[in-house]
Structure formats: C-alpha cells, structure tokens
N, CA, C and O atoms as a DFTB+ gen file, in Angstrom:
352 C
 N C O
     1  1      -9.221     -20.807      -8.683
     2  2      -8.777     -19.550      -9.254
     3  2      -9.543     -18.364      -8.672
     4  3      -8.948     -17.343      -8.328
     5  1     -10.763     -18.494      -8.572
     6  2     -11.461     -17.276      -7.970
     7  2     -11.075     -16.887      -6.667
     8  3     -10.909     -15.690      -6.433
     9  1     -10.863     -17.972      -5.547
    10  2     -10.004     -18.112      -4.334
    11  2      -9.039     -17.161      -4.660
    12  3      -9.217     -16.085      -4.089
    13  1      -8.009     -17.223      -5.449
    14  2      -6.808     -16.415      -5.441
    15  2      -7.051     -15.089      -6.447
    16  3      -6.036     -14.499      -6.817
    17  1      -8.352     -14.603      -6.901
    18  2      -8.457     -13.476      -7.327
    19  2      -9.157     -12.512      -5.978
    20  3      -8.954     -11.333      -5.688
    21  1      -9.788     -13.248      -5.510
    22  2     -10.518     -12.747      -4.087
    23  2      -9.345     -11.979      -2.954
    24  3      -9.350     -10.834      -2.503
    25  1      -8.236     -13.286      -2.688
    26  2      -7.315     -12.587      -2.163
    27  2      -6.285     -11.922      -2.579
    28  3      -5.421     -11.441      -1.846
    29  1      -6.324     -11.858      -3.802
    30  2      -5.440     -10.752      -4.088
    31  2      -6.157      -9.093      -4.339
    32  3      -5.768      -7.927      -4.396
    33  1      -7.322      -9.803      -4.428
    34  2      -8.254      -8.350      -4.478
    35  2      -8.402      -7.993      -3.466
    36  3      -8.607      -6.783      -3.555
    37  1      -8.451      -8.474      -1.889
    38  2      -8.404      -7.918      -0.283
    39  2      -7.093      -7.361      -0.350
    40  3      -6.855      -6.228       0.067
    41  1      -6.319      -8.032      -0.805
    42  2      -4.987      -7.553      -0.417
    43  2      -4.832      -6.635      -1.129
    44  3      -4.113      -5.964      -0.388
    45  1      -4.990      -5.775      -2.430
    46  2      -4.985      -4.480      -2.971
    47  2      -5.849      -3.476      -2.100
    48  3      -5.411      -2.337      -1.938
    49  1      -7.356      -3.937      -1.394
    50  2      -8.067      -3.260      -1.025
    51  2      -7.201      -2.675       0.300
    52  3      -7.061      -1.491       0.607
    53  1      -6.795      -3.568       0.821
    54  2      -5.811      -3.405       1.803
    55  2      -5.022      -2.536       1.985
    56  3      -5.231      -1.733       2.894
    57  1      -3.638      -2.412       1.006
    58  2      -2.880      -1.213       0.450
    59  2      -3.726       0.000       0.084
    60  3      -3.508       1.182       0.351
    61  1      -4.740      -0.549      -0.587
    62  2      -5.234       0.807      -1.335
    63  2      -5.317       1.418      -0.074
    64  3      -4.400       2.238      -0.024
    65  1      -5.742       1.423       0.613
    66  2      -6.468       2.210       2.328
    67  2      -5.373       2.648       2.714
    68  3      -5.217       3.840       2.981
    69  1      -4.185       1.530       2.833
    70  2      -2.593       2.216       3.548
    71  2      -2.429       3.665       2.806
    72  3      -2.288       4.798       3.266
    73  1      -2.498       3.220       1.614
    74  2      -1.720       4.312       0.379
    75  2      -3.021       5.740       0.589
    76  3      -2.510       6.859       0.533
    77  1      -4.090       5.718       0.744
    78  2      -4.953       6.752       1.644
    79  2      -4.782       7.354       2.498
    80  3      -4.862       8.576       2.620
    81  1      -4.473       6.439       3.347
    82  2      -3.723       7.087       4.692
    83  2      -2.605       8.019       4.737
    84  3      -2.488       9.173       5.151
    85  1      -1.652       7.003       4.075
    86  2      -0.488       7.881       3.777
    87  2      -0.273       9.706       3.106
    88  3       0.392      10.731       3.253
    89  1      -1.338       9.126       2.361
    90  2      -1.442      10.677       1.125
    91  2      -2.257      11.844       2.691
    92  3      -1.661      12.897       2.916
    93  1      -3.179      11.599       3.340
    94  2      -3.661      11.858       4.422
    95  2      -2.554      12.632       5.052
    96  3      -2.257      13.825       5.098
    97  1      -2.013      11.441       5.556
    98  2      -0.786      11.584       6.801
    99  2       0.599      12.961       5.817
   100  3       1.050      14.000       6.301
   101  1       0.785      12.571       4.900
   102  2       1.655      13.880       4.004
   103  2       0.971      14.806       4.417
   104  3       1.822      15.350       5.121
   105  1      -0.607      15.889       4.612
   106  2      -0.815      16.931       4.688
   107  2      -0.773      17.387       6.095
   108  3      -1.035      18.548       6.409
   109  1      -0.469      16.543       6.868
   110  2      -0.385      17.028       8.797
   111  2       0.884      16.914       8.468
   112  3       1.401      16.290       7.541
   113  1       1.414      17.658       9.421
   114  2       2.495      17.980      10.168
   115  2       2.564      16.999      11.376
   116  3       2.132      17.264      12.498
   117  1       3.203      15.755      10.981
   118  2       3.055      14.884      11.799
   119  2       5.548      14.289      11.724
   120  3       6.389      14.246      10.826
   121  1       5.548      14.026      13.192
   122  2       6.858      14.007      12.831
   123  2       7.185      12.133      12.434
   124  3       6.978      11.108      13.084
   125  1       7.648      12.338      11.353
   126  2       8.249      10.590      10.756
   127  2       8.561       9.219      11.734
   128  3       8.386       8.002      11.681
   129  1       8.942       9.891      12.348
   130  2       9.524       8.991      13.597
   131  2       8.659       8.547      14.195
   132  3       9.108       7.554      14.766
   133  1       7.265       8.730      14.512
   134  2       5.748       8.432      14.712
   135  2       5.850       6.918      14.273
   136  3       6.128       6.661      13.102
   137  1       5.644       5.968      15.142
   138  2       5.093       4.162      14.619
   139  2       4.191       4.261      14.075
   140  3       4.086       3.614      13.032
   141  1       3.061       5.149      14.529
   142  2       2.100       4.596      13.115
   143  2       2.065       5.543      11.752
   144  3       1.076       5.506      11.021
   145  1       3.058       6.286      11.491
   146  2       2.872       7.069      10.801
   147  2       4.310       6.274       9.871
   148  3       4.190       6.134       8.654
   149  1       5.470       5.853      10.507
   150  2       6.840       4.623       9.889
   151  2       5.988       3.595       9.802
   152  3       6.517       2.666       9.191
   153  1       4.819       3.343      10.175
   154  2       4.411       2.008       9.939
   155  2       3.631       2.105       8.725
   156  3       3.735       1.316       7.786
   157  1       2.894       3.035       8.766
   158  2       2.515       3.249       7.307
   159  2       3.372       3.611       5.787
   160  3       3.049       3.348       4.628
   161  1       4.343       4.179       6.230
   162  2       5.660       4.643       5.544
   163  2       6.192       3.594       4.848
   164  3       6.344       3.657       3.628
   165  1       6.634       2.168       5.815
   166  2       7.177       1.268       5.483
   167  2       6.540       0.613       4.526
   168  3       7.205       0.351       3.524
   169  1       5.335       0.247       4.563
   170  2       4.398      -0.739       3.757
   171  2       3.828      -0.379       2.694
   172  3       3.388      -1.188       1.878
   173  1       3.748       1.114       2.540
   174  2       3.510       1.573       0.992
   175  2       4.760       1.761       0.426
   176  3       4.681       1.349      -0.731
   177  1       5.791       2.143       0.638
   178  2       7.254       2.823      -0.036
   179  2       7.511       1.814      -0.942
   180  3       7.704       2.075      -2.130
   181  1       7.537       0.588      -0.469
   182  2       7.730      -0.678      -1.728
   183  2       6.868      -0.509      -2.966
   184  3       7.268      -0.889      -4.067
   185  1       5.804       0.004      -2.802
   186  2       5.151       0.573      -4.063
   187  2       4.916       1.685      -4.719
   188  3       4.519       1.763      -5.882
   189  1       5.247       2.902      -3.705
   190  2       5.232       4.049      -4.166
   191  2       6.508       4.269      -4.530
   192  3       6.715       5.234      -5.265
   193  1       7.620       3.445      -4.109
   194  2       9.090       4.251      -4.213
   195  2       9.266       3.477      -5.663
   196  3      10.068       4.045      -6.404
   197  1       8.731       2.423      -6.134
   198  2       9.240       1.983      -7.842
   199  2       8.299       3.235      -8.955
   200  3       8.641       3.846      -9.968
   201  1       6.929       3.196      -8.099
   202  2       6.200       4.395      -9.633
   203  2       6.872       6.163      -9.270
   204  3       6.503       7.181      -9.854
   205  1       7.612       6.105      -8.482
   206  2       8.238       7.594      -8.108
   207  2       9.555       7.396      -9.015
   208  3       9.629       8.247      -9.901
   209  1      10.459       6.600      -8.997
   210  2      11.025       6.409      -9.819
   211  2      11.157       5.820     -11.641
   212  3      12.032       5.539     -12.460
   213  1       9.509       5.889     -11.526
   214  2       8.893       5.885     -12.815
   215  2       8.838       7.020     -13.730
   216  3       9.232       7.388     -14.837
   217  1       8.241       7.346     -12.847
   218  2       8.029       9.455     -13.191
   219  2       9.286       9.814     -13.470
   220  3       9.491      10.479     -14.485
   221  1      10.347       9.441     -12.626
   222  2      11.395      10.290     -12.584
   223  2      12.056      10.070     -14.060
   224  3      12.756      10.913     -14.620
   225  1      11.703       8.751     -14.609
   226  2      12.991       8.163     -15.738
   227  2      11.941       8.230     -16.726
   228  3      12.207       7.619     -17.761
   229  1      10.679       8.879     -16.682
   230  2      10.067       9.417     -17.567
   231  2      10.376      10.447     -18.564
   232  3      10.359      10.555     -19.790
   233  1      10.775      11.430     -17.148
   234  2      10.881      12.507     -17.212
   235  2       9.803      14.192     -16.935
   236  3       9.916      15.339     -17.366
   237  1       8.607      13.343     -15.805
   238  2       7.769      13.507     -15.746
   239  2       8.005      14.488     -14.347
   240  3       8.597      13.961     -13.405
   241  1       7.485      16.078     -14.199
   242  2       8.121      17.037     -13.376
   243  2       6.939      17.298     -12.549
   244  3       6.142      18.146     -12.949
   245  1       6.754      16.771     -11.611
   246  2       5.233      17.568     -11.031
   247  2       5.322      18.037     -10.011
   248  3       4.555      17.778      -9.084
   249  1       6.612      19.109      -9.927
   250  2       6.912      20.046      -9.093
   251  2       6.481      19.530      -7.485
   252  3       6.797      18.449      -6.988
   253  1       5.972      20.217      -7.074
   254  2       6.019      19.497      -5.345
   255  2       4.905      18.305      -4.997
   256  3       4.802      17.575      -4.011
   257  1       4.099      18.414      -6.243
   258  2       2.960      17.436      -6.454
   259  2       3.771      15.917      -6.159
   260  3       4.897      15.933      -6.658
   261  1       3.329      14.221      -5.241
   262  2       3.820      13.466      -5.687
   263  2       2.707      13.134      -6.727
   264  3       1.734      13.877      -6.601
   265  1       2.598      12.208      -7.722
   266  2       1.658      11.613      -8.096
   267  2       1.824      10.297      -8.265
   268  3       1.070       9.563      -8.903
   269  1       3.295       9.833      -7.417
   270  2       3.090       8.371      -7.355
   271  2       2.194       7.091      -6.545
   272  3       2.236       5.927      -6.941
   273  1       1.404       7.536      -5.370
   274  2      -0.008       7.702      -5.158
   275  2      -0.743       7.013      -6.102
   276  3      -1.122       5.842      -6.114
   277  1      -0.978       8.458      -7.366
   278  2      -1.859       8.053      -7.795
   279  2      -1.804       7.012      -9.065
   280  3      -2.708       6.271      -9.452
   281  1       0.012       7.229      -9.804
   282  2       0.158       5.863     -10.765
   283  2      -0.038       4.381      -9.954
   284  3      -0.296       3.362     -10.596
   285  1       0.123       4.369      -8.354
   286  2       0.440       2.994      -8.000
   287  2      -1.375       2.541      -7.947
   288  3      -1.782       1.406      -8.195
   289  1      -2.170       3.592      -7.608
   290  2      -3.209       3.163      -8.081
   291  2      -3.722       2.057      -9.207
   292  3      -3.982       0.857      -9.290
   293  1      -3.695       3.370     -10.091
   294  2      -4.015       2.765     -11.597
   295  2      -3.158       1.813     -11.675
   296  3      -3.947       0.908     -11.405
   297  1      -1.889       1.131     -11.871
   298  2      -1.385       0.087     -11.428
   299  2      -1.769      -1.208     -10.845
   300  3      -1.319      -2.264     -11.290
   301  1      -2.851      -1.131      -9.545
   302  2      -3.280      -1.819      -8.930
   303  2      -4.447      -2.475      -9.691
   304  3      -4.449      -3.678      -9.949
   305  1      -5.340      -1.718     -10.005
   306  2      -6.597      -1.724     -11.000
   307  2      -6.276      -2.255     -12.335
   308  3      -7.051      -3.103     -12.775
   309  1      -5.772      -2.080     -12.697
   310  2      -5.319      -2.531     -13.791
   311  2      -4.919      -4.093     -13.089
   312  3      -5.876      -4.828     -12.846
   313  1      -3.860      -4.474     -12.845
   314  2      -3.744      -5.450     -12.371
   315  2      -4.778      -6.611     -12.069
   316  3      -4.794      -7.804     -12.372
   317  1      -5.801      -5.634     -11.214
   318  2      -6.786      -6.592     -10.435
   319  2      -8.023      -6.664     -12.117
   320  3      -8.596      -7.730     -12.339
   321  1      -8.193      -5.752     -12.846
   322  2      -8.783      -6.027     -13.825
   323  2      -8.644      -6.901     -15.075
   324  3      -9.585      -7.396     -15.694
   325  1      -6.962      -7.059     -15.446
   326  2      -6.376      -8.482     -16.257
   327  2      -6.841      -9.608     -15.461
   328  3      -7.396     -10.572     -15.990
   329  1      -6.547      -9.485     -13.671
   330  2      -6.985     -11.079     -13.635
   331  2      -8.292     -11.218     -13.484
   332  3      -8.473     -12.351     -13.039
   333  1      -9.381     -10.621     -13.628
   334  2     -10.523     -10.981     -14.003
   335  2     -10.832     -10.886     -15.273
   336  3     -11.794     -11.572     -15.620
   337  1     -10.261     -10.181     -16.161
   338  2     -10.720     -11.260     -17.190
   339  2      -9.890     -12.349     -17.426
   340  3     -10.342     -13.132     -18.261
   341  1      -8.626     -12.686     -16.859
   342  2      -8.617     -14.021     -17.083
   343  2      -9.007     -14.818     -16.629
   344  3      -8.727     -15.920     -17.101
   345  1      -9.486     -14.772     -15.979
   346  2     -10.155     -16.035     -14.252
   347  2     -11.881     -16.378     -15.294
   348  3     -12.549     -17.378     -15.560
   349  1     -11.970     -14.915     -15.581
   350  2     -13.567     -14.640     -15.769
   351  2     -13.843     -15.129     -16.835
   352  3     -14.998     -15.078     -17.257
C-alpha cells in the first residue's frame, strides 16, 4: 500500500509542476500552436477542464481570473491526504 501511495504522490507532484507551468505559460504571449506549450495544454486540460466546469455550474464568476488551477489543486491534496490517512 505505501508503494501505491508513493506513486500516486509522484504522479500528483508531477501534474502539480505541469499545472505551474501552465498558469506560467497563460501570462506570456506565447502562440498555442507551440509543442511545448500544446504539450502542456494537453495534459493538464483533463483536469483543469472538469474544475472549470465546476465553477461554472456553481455559479461561480471570476471574471477573467481562471481559478481552476487553483480548485484542481486543492483537489489533488486533498486526495493525496485521504490516502494517507488511510494507508497510515
């Protein structure tokens, strides 16, 4: 069990850094079509595009702000914190 809390905890640490990048890469003026900039695009959107549509059916308005970023965070943490205490 600790085996599979370990790697699922690299593998959040993992994303978490993509999902950094990304928030990064939003403030340049960088054009989409960029591979490493679609490559980063691709591999967070599976997680940012469900808590963006969280907000939305909330009803939650944060004008040009995203803050799905920062729910997929807390999301993650949370996550990685149930399975330690269950493992633990």
């Amino acid at each position: 069990m600790i085996v599979f809390y370990e790697a699922v905890n690299i593998l959040f640490d993992i994303i978490q850094i993509f999902i950094f990048v990304r928030i990064f890469l939003s403030f340049l003026p960088i054009d989409n079509s960029n591979g490493f900039s679609r490559f980063i695009y691709d591999i967070t959107e599976p997680i940012l595009g469900p808590c963006g549509m969280l907000l939305e059916r909330l009803g939650i308005d944060t004008g040009f702000l995203d803050f799905s970023p920062l729910l997929a965070l807390l999301f993650m943490n949370l996550i990685i914190y149930v399975l330690k205490i269950i493992i633990f």
